[in-house]
N, C-alpha and C positions, 0 to 999 in steps of 0.2 A: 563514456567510452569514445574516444577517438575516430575520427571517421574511417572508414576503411578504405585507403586510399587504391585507384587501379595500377597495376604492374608497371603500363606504361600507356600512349597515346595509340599501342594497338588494341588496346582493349579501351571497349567503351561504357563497361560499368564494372564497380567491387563485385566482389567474393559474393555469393551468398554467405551468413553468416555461419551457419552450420558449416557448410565444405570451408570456411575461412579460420572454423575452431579446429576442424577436420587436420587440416594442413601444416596448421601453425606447432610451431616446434619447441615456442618458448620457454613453456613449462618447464619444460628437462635442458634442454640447453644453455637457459643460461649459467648454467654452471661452469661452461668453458668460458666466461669473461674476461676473465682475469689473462688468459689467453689469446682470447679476440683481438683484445686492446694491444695486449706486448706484441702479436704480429701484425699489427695497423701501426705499430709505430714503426718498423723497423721497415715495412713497407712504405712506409711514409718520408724516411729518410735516405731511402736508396729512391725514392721519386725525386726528393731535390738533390740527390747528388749526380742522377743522369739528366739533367736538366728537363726530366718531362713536365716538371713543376719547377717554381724558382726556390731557392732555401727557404726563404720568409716564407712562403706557404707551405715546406714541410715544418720551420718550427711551429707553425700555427696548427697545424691537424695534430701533430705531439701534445703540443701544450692542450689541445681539447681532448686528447683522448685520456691525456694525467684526468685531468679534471672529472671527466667520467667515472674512471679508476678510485678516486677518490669519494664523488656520491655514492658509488656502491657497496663501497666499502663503509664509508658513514650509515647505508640503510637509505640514501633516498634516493637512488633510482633504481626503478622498479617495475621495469616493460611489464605493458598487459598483454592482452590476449591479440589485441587490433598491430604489435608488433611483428608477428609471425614469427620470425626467430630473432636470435642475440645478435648475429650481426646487423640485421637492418635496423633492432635497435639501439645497437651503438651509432650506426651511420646519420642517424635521424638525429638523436640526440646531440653529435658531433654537429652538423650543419646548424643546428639550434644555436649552439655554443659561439660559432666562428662564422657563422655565415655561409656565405655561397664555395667559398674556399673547399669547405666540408665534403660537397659532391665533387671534391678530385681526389679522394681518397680511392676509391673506388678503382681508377684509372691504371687500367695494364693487370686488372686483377675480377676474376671473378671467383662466385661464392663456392664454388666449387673446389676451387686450388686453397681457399679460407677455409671452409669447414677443412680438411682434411689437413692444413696446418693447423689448426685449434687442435683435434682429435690427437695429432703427435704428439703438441707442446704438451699437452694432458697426459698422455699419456709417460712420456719420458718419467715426469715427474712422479708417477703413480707406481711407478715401476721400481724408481729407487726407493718409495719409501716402503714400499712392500719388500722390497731386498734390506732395509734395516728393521723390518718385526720379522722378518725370519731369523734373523742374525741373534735375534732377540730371543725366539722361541728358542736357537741352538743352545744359547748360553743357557737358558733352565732345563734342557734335557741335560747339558753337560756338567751341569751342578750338581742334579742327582745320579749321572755315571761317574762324577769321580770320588759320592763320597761309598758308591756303592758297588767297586768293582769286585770285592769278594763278596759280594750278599747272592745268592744264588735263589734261582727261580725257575722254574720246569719251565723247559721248552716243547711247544707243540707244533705238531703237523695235521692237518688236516682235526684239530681242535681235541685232537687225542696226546697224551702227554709221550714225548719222543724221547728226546735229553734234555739234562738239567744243564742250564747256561748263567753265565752273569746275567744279573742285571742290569750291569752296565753296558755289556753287548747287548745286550736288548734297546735300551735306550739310544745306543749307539744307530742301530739300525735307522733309526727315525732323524738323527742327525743326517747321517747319508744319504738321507732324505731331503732333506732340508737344503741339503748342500748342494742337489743337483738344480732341485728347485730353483734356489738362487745363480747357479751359471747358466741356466736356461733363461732363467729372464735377462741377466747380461746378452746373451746372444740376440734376445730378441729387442734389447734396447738397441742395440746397434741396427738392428732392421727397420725400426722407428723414426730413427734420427736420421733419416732423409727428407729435405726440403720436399716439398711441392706448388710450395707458395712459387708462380709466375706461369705456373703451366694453362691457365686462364681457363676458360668452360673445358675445351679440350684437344685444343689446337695452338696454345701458345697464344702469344700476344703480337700485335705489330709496334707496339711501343718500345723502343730499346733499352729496355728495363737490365738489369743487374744481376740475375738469381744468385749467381755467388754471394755478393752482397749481402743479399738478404738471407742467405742460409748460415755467413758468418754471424750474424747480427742474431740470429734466432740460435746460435751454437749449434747448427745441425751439421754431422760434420760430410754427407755430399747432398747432391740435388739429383732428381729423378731426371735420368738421362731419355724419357719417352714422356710426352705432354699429356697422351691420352693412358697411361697406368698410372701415371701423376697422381688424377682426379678419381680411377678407378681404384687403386688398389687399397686393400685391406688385408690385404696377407698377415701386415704387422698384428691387425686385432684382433684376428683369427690364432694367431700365434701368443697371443695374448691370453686369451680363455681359454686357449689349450693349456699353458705351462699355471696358470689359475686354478681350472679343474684341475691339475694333477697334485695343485697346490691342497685343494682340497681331498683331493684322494687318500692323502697322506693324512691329513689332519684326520679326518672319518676313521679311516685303518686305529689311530691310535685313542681317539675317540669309543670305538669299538670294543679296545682292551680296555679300556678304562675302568667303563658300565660293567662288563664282566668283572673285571677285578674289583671294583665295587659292591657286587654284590655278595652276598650273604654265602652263595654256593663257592665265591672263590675266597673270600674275605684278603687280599692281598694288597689293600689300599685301605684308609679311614681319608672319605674326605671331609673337610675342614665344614665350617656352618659359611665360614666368608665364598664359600665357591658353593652351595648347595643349598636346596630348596624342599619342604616338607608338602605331605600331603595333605590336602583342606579335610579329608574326614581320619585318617590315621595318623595318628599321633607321633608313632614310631619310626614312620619313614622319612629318609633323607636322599633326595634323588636327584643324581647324576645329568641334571640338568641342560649345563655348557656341554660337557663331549655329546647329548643329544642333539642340540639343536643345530652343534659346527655338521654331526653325521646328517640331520636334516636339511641344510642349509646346502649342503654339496649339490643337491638334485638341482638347486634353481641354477647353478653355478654352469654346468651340465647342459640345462636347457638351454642359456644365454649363448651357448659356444655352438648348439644345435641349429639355434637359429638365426644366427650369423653366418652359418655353414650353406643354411638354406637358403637365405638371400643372396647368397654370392652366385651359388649356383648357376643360377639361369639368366644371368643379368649381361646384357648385352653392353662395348663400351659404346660411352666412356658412362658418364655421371649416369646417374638415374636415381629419381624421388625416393625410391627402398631403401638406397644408403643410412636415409633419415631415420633407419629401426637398427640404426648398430649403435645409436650413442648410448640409448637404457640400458641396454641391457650391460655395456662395457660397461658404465658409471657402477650399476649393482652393485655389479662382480667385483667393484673396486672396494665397495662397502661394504659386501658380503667378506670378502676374503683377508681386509685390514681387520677386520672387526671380528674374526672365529683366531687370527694371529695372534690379537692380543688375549683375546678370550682364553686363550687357550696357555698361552704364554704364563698369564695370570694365575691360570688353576694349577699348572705344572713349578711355578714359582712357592706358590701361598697357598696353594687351596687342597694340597694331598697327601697326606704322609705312606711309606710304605712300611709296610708290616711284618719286620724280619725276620720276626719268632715264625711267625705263622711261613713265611715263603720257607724257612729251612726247614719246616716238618714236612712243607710239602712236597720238598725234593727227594724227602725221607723215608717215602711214602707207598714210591709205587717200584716200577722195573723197569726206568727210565734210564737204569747203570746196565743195560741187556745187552745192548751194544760193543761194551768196554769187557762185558767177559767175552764177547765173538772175537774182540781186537785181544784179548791177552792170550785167549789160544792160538791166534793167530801168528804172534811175537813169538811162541814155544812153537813154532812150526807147522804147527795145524793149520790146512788149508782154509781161507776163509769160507767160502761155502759150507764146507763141511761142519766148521766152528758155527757157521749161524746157523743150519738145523740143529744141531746138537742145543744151543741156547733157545731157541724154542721150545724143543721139549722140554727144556727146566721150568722154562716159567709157564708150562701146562701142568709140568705134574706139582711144582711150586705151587700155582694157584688153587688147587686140587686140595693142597695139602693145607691154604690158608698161611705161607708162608711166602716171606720177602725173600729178596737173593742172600741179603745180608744175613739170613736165619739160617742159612743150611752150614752144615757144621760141614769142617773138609775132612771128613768122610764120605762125607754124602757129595762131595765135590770131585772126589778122586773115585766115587763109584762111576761119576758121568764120565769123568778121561781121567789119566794120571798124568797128565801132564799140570792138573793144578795143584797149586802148592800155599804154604799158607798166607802166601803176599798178595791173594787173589782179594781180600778181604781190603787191602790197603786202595787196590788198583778199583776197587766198586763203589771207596766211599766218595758220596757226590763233588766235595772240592777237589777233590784226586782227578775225575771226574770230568771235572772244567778244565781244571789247571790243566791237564796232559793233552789237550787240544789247541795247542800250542801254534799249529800253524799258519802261515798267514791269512789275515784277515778272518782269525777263528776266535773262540772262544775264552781262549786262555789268560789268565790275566796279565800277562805279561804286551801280549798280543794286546790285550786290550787299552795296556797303558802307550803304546805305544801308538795307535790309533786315534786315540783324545788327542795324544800329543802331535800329531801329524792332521787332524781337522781344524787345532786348533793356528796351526800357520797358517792354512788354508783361507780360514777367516780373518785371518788381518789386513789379504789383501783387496 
């Protein structure tokens, strides 16, 4: 191991080893590398263009930091533990490469305005590709609402059967989901893609450095107009795990329906053996696995955004050492929620069929059309109040009697009012049902086709 060098010629011996493992950040951070190095060049190149450096020595801290970019990328470099974090170990290794040159990279910049430019460039990037596996999750909800928008499926409230809806408005529901999901993190990319690189510990710099420059060069498109929110703020990653969790909220919710429609009491899915998993002493069982673990994986997702929330809290500016507990848990969240998109993506593509026969009995089944006789006396004039006690009592003394609405003869229909007549029969059966719920952003398949078709512009652009 490397010796553990001191901070500076104010301190007159290393770390203890323990408070030097304590401290050290490298474990998890180098993951922004690949980021370190693209804002140490671009910094490097607005130093020789304002003359604080001459050009020859910004191509030279360039050409050392390719170089780095490239060991790491081959696998051979590979800071330990005596590094402390990514950037001193880029900086170190960079001085190795080029010499004394190396320690002018540094100059008109501290680690402060660097972590928090790494933390963007990272995140910008994390952010589009989670906005292309939701695009991804839409298109296989949207495969199975357009081949199923007259396959009908009881709709619940409060997990009691309410009205029978498409399937496709169901599925749809999770699209509009989806959908917000992804203009929320637009929004909060835009809140990301602010510079902070030049804002220095937390007062700026005295070196006549460039920040425009270097926010063009990094594509940010403004720079923090205050030196000391520069270095403090996290608004963006806070904003992050917020539109994340909700990321997951959504996936759990449909997660939720899944395992239920999986099981045996609803039987309204068969999933596939490629997306499911048996149990080591029952033979029979096949269990709903992925939608478990994306429903379990939300809590940590949950906690990351908690305790970001609590660090922020009470932190006086500008910088302070705490910051150093918002990269883990951001990274997770990144790997948690790319990794339940495609998971889920996957199961909803390949790994579930639904069970048609079985959802139209189920529509078939209950007094989920109770509703539609309140609304057809209501069409004959009948007040609706009055219409919905009167539908009440049918399906008290209906139930009484062990019979469905669709069983009573219109006799027995015209003993409740006479204002029903024999089209009552037409107006209760379930695609009647759907279909006549026509308005917008409803049920009806017309509505619904027209909905697909209006999500699906949305996502082009």
């Amino acid at each position: 191991m490397t010796k553990q060098q001191t901070w500076s010629d104010r301190f007159e011996t290393s770390l203890n080893p323990i408070i030097a493992e304590f401290n050290a950040s490298i474990g998890f951070d180098i993951e922004l590398i690949e980021y370190d190095l693209t804002g140490s060049m671009a910094h490097a190149k607005m130093l020789g263009l304002t003359g604080i450096i001459t050009p020859e020595e910004a191509e030279t801290l360039i050409r050392g930091l390719s170089q780095i970019r490239q060991e790491y990328r081959d696998g051979n470099f590979n800071p330990g533990i005596e590094q402390e974090d990514v950037h001193f170990a880029v900086e170190r290794r960079l001085t190795e490469i080029v010499g004394d040159v190396g320690k002018k990279l540094h100059t008109g910049r501290s680690r402060n305005d660097q972590v928090g430019t790494d933390i963007r460039l990272y995140l910008r990037d994390q952010i589009r590709q989670i906005q292309d596996l939701l695009r991804e999750w839409q298109k296989a909800l949207l495969n199975h609402a357009e081949k199923h928008i007259e396959t009908l499926i009881p709709g619940y409230t409060h997990l009691q059967r309410a009205q029978p809806i498409s399937l496709a408005h169901h599925l749809m529901a999770y699209c509009q989901m989806a959908q917000r999901d992804w203009e929320r993190l637009e929004q909060i990319y835009d809140r990301t893609n602010v510079s902070p690189l030049g804002c220095g510990a937390l007062a700026g710099t005295t070196f006549p450095i460039d920040r425009h420059f270097s926010a063009q060069e990094l594509d940010f498109a403004s720079i923090y107009e205050n030196s000391l929110d520069g270095v403090s703020d996290r608004d963006f990653a806070i904003e992050f795990l917020c539109a994340s969790s909700l990321i997951m909220v959504h996936l759990s919710r449909i997660s939720e329906e899944l395992i239920l429609w999986a099981s045996q009491e609803f039987s309204f899915i068969t999933l596939k053996d490629n997306c499911s998993t048996g149990s080591s002493i029952m033979p029979q069982k096949k269990n709903p696995d992925i939608p478990e673990l994306v429903r379990g994986k939300t809590g940590r997702v949950f906690g990351h955004l908690q305790a970001l929330l609590t660090i922020m809290k009470g932190l006086p500016l500008a910088y302070n050492k705490d910051l150093q507990e918002d990269k883990e848990g951001i990274f997770d969240t990144v790997k948690t929620v790319k990794g339940s998109l495609t998971a889920m993506t996957i199961l909803m593509s390949e790994g579930l069929e639904f069970r048609t026969q079985r959802l139209a009995e189920a529509v078939d089944e209950d007094f989920s059309n109770a509703t539609d006789v309140a609304d057809y006396l209501a069409s004959k004039g009948v007040p609706f109040r009055e219409a919905y006690n009167l539908v009440g009592k049918v399906v008290k003394t209906s139930l009484a009697a062990n019979k469905l609405l669709k069983d009573l003869t219109l006799e027995e229909w015209k003993q409740l009012h006479p204002a029903f007549e024999s089209d009552i029969y037409e107006a209760i059966k379930p695609k009647q049902v759907v279909s006549a719920r026509n308005s917008y952003g409803g049920t009806g398949f017309a509505q619904i086709k027209d909905a697909i078709a209006n999500l699906k512009e949305k996502m082009v652009v």
